[in-house]
N, CA, C and O of each residue as an XYZ file, in Angstrom:
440
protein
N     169.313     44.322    109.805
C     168.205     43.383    109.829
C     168.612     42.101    109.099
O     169.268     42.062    108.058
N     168.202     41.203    109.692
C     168.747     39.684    109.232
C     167.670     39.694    107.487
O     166.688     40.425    107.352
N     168.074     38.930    106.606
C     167.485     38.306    105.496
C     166.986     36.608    105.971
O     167.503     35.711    106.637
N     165.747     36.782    105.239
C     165.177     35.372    105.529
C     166.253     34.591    104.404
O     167.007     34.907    103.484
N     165.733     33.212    105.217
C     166.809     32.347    103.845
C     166.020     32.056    103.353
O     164.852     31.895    103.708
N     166.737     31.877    102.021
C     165.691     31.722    100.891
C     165.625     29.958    100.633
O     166.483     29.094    100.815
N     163.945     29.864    100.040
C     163.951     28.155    100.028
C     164.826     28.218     98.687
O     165.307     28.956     97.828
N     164.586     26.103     99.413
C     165.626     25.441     98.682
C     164.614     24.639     97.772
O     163.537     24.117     98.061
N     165.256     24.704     96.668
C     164.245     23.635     95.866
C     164.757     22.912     94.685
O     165.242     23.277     93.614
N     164.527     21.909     95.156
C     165.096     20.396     94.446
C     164.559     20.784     92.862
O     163.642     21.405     92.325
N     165.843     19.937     92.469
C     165.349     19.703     90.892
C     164.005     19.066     90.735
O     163.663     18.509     91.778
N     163.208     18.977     89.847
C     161.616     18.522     89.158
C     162.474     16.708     89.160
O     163.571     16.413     88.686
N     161.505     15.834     89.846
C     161.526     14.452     89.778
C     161.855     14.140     88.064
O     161.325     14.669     87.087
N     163.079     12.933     88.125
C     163.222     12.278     86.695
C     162.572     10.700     87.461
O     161.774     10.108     86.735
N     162.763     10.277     88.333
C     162.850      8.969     88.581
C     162.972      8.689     90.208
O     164.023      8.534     90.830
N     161.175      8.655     90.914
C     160.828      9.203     92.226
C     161.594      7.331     92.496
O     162.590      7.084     93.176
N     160.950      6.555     91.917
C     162.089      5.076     92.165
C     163.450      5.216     92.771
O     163.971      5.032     93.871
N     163.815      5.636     91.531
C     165.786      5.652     92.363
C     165.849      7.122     93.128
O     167.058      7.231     93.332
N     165.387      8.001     93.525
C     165.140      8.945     94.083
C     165.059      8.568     95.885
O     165.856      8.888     96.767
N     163.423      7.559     96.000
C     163.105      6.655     97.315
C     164.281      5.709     97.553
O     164.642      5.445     98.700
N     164.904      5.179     96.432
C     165.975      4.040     96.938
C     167.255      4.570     97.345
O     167.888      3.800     98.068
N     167.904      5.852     97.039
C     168.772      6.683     97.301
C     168.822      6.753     98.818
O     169.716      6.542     99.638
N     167.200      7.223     98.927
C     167.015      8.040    100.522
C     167.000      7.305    101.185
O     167.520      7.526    102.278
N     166.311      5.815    100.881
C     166.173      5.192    101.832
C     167.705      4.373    102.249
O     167.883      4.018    103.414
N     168.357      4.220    101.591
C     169.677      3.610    101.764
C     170.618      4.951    102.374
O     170.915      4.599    103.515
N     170.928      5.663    102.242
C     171.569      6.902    102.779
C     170.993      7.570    104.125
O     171.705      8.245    104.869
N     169.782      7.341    104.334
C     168.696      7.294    105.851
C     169.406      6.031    106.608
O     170.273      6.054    107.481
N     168.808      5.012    106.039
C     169.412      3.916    106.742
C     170.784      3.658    107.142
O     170.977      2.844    108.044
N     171.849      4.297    106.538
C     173.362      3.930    106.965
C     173.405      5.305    107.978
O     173.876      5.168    109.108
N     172.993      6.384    107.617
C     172.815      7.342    108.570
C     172.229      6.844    110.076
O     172.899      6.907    111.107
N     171.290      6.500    110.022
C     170.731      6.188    111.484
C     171.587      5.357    112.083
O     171.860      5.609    113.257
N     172.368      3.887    111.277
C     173.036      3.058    111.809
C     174.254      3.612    112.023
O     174.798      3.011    112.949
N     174.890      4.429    111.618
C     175.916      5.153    111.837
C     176.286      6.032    113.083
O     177.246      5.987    113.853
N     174.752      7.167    112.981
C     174.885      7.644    114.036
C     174.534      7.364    115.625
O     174.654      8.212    116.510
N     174.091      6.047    115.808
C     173.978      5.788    117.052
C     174.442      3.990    116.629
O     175.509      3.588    116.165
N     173.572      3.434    116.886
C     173.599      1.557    116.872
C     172.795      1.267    115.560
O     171.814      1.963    115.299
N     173.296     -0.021    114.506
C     172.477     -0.385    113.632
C     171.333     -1.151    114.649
O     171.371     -1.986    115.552
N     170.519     -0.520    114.092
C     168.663     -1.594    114.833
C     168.220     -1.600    113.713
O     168.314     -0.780    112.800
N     167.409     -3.162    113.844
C     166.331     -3.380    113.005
C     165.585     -1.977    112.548
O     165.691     -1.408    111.461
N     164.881     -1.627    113.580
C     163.753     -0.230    113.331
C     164.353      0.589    111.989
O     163.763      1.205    111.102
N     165.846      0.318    112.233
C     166.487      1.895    111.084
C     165.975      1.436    109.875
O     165.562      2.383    109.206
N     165.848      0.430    109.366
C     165.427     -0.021    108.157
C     163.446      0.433    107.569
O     162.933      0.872    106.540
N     163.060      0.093    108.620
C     161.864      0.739    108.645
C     161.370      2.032    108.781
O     160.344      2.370    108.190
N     161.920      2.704    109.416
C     162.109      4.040    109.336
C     162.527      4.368    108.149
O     161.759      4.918    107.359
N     163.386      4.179    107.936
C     164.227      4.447    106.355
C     163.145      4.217    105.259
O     162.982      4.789    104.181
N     162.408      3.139    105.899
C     161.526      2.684    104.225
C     160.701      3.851    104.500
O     160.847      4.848    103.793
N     159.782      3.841    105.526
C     158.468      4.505    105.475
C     159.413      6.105    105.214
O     159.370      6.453    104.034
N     160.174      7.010    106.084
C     160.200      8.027    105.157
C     160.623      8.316    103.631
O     160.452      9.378    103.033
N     161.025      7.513    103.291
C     161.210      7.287    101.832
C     160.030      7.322    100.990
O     159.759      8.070    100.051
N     159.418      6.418    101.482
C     157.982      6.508    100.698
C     156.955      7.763    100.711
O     156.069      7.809     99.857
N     157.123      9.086    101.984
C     156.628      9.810    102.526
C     157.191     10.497    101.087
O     156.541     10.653    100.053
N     158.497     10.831    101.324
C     159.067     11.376    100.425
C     159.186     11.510     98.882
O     159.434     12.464     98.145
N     158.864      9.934     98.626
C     158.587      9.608     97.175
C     156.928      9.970     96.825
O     156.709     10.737     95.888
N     156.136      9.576     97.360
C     154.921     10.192     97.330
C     154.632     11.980     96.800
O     154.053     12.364     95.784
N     155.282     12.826     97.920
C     155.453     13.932     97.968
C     156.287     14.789     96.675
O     156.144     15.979     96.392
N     157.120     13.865     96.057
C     157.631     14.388     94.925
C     156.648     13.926     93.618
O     156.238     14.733     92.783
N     156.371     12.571     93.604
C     155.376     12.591     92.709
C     154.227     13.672     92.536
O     153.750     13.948     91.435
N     153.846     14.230     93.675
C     152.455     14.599     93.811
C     153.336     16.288     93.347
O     152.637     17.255     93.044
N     154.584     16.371     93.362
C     155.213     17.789     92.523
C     155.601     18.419     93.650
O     156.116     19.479     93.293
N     155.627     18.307     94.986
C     156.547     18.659     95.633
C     158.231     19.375     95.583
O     159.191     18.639     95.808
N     158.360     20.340     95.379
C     160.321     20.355     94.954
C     160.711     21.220     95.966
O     161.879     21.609     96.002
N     159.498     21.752     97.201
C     160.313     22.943     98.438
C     160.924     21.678     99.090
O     160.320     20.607     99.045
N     162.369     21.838     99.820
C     162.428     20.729    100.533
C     162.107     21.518    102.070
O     162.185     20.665    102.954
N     161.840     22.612    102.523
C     160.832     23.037    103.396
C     159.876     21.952    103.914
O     159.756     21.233    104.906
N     159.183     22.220    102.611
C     157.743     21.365    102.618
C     157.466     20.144    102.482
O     156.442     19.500    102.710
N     158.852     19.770    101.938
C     158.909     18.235    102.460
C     159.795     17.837    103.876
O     159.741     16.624    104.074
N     160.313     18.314    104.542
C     160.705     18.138    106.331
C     159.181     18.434    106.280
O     158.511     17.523    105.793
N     158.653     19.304    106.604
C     157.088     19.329    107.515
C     156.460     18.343    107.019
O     155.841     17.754    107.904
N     156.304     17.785    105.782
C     155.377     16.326    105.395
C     156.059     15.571    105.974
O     155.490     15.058    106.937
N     157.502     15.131    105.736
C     157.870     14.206    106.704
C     158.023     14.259    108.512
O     158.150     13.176    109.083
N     158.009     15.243    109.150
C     157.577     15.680    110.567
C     156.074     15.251    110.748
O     155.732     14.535    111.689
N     154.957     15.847    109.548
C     153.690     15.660    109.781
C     153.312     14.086    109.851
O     152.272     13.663    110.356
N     154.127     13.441    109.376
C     153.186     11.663    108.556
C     153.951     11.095    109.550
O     153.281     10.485    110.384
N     155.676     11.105    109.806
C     156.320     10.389    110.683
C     155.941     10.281    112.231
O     156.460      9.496    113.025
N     154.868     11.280    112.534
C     154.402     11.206    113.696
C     153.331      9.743    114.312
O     153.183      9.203    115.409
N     152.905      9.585    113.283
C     151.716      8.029    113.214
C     153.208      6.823    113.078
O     152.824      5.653    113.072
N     154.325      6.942    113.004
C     155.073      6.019    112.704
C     155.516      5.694    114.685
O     155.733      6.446    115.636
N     155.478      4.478    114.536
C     155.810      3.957    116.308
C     157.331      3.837    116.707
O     157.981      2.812    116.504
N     158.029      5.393    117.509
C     159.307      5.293    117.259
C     159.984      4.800    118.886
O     160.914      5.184    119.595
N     159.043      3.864    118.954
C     158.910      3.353    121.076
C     160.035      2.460    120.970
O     160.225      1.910    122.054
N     160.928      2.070    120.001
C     161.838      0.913    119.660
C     163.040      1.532    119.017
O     163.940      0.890    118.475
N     162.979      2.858    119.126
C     164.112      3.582    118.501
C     165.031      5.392    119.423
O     164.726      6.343    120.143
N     165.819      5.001    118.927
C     165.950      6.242    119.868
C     166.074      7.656    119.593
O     166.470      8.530    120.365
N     165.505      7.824    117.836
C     164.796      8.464    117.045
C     163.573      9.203    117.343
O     163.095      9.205    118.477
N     162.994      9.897    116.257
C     162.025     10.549    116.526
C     161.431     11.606    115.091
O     162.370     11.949    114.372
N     160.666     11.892    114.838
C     160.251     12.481    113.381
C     160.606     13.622    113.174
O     160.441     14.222    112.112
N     161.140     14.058    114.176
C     161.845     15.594    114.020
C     163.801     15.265    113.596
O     164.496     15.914    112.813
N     164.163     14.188    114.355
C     165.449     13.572    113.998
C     165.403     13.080    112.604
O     166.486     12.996    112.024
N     164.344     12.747    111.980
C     164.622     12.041    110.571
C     164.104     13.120    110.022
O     164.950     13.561    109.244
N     163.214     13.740    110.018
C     163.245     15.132    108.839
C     164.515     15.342    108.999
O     165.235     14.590    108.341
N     165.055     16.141    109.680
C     166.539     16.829    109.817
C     167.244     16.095    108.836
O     167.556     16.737    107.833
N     167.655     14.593    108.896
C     168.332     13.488    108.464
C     167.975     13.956    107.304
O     168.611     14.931    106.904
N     166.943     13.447    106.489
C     166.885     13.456    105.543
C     167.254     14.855    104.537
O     167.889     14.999    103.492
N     166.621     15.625    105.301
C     166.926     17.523    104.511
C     168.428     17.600    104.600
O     168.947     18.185    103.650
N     169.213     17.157    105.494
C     170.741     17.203    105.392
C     171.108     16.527    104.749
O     172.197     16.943    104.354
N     170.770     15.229    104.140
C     170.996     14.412    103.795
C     171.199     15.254    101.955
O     172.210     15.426    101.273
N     169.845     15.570    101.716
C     169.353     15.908    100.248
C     170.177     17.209    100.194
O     170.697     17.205     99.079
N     170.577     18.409    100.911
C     171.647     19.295    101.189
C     172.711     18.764    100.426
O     173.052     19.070     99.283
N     173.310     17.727    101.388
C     174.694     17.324    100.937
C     174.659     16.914     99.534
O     175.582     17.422     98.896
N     173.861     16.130     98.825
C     173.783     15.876     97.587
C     173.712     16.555     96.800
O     174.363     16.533     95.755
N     172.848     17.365     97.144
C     172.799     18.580     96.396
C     174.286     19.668     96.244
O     174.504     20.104     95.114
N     174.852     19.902     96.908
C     176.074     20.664     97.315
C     176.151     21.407     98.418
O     177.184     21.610     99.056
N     175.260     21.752     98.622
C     174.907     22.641     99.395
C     175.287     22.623    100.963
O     174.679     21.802    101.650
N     176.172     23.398    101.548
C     176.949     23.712    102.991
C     175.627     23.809    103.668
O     174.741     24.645    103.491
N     175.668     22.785    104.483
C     174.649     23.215    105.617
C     175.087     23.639    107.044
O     174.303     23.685    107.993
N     176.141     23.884    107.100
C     176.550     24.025    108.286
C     176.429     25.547    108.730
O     175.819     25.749    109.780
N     176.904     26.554    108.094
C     176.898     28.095    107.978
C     176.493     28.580    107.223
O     177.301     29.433    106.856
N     175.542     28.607    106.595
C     174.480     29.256    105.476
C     174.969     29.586    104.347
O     176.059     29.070    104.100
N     174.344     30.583    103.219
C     175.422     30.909    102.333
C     175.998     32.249    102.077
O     176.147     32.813    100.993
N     176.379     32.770    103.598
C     176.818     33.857    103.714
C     178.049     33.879    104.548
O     178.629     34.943    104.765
């Protein structure tokens, strides 16, 4: 029988500031990276950042539960100018906070 994976959970916020400015700059070279730099990536980048910074203030540390806040809020965001989508930037970002963290996302930790 398979084992569920177990959540992941971020260190307790020191500084949700450089925390949002991290993501949003590491979102943003990500998006421009992985397809074409566009205007939009920058905006995208801000608003989930802020989704994100919000969500840790408010004590957030599953990063579970922050992809579904950012899936849930990024949906009201207008992605008709991008070739993105709120399920592509959760991902982004949770891989993103993975890698920083140390953490292999590619093959679990088994």
């Amino acid at each position: 029988m398979t084992q569920p994976i177990p959540p992941i959970t971020l260190p307790p916020v020191e500084d949700a500031q450089q925390e949002g400015k991290w993501l949003q700059s590491a979102l943003q070279q990500w998006l421009d990276h992985e397809f074409i730099p566009e205007l939009v990536n920058r905006k995208i980048a801000e608003r989930a950042a802020q989704i994100f910074m919000r969500q840790r203030l408010e004590g957030e540390n599953d990063l579970g539960s922050l992809v579904i806040a950012i899936v849930t809020e990024m949906q009201a965001f207008d992605f008709s100018k991008s070739f993105y989508s709120e399920f592509a930037i959760a991902n982004a970002v949770s891989d993103l906070l993975l890698d920083s963290l140390g953490i292999d996302r590619c093959c679990g930790n088994g």
